[in-house]
Phi, psi and omega in degrees: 000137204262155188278354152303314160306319159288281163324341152292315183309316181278331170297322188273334205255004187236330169254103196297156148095164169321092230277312175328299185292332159316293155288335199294295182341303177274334156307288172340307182281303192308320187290315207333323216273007174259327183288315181320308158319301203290295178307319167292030178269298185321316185303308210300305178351283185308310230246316186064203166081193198275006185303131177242192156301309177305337178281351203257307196278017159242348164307317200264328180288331188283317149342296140309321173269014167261302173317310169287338170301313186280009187260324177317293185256019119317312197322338211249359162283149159294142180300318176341303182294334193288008205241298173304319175298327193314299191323300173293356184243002180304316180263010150297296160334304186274007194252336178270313155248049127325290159299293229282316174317323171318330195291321201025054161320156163203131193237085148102041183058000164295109175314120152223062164278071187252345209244137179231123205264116177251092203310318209267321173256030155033069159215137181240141189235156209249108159292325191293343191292310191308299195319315193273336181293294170327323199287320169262001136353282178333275170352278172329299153334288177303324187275326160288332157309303191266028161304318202261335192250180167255117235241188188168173165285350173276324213271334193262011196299282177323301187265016171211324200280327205309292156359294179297312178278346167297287193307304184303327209258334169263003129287317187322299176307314194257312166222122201292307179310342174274326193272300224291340179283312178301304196295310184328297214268344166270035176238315179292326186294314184302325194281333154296304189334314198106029167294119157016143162279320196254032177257320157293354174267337149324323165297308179303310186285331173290313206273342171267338180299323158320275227299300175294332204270345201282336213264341183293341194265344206237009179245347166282326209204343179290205182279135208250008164284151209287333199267008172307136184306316191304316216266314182290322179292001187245302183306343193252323183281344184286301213282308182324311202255357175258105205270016172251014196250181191297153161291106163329135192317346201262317194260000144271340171281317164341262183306352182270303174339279177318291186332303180307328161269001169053196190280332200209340184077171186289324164140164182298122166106325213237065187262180192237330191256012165305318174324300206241013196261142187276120144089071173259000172279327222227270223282309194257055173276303183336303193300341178285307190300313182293335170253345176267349185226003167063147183349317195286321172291284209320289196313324188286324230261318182290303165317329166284343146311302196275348181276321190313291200294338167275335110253039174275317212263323188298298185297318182290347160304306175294306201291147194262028176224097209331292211285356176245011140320280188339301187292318189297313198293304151011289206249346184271302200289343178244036143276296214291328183270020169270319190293326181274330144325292176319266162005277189324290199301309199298320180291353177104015211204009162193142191279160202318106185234189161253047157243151185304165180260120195312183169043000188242316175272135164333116184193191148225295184278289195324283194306293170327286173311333147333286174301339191290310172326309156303311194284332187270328191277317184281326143357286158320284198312331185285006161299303189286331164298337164233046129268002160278312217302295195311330162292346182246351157298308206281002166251344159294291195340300198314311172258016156305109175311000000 
């Protein structure tokens, strides 16, 4: 057997599920490691000690082959259990950022209770990523539990919002840009679900009125250091809308990376302003992908984003089951609107937040959840793939003499 042959073989009996999305998934994880490379000369920079690029960048590979390991074997769970855990991790979830808020870490006078530290396998994980994934899961559930019934806002305040401004409100203090990511993507998901229109625009107007009354309080009467996350979410949206005041240091190497990369770029490895752009590995890796591979590489990278988001729609259409539409769109639409958030900010079109680009940027617990994210959209899709397998057996069958 030729080794082609084999590698299909291994491919149609261990990778289920949507093939497309299989490669996009894997283009992605393959390029990540030339921007990640390139970009971690910053790290080196910063950091000193014996860490080199190459430590950063097996680093980012271990990650990765651990991410595809949980993508691997999701894929083979049944929706059935994510339709039972949600239920069961919920009050986990709160009890975990609960603790992690509690900690009131501070990195450089900066609130950073965001990372909850496990002392005995010495990893630390970013709860609001778990918190929010669960959440729309949770979510996904409910709106397919009350499909028959007629739901509102009174009737659903406890067993679906409370939840919701709960989760939402304790991720919300150490990172705003994530609850605000969150909140965005359970206002979409509820308005597919079929939730009221004007009961979701209620959910908008409570969750921003929370927001204001929390950020007015804590600049009226709260901790008065200048490094308070509120006090940094104000300095980056004052500077975002007044465009005559100086640019922050991060979106001029931002926007100079881009000029500088023109139309075709600089070349793979030989950008100028990794050296000097702050999270040129994480939050502004894009700005990197643009001077070194130029406007055209950005635009291909964003298209592959957006075919990704095309099956995502494609699959929650074919598959024939309410609650697992719901979940691929659920668990599919806040990777894109993260991606597009990412984007935005290096390019200018939002103000300065920390989230990662998926698959690309350096990380940890986001890039797991991400593939976990993934494992649960192919899971599904393999309904559909073997209900064809089944439909075109039963049509050979048929037409057997």
């Amino acid at each position: 057997m030729k080794i082609y042959e084999k590698i299909n073989l291994f491919l149609n009996r261990y990778i289920k599920g949507d093939k497309y999305l299989w490669a996009f998934i894997s283009l992605l994880a393959i390029f990540s490691f030339l921007p990640v490379y390139s970009a971690s000369t910053n790290l080196v920079t910063t950091y000193g000690g014996t860490n080199t690029v190459f430590s950063y960048l097996f680093k980012h590979a271990l990650f990765l082959s651990v991410g595809f390991l949980i993508l691997f074997f999701t894929q083979f769970i049944d929706y059935k259990y994510f339709y039972r855990i949600s239920i069961l991790f919920m009050p986990i979830v709160f009890i975990l950022l609960i603790f992690t808020m509690s900690q009131r870490k501070e990195l450089d006078g900066v609130n950073a209770s965001r990372w909850l530290h496990i002392p005995i396998i010495n990893i630390s994980f970013q709860t609001s990523s778990i918190a929010g994934l669960v959440l729309f899961i949770y979510c996904a559930r409910y709106l397919d539990q009350k499909k028959r019934e007629r739901i509102n806002f009174i009737n659903s305040f406890f067993p679906l919002l409370f939840p919701i401004f709960f989760i939402i409100g304790l991720i919300f203090p150490a990172n705003g840009s994530t609850a605000v990511i969150v909140f965005i993507s359970v206002l979409i998901l509820l308005f597919i679900g079929g939730y009221p229109l004007i009961s979701v625009i209620g959910v908008l107007f409570i969750g921003i009125l929370f927001a204001g009354i929390y950020i007015f309080s804590v600049i009226k009467w709260g901790d008065q250091k200048p490094m308070n996350r509120v006090y940094t979410w104000k300095s980056r949206i004052e500077k975002f809308l007044d465009h005559e005041s100086e640019e922050s240091y991060q979106m001029k190497q931002s926007k100079t990376a881009i000029v500088l990369g023109n139309k075709f770029g600089r070349g793979p490895g030989k950008s100028v302003l990794k050296a000097f752009l702050p999270q040129s590995s994480s939050d502004f890796i894009y700005a990197i992908i643009i001077e070194e591979y130029g406007s055209f590489g950005g635009i291909i990278l964003l298209f592959i984003y957006i075919l990704i988001l095309m099956r995502i729609m494609i699959i929650a259409t074919k598959v024939k089951n309410y609650f697992c539409s719901l979940l691929v769109l659920a668990v599919g639409f806040p990777i894109i609107n993260q991606a597009l958030i990412n984007m935005g900010i290096a390019v200018g079109l939002f103000p300065v937040t920390g989230q990662t680009l998926p698959l690309i940027s350096a990380g940890g617990t986001s890039m797991w959840v991400t593939f976990f994210s993934f494992g649960i959209i192919l899971s599904i899709s393999r309904m559909i793939y073997n209900k064809n397998s089944m439909d075109n057996t039963q049509i050979i069958t048929h037409h057997e003499p």
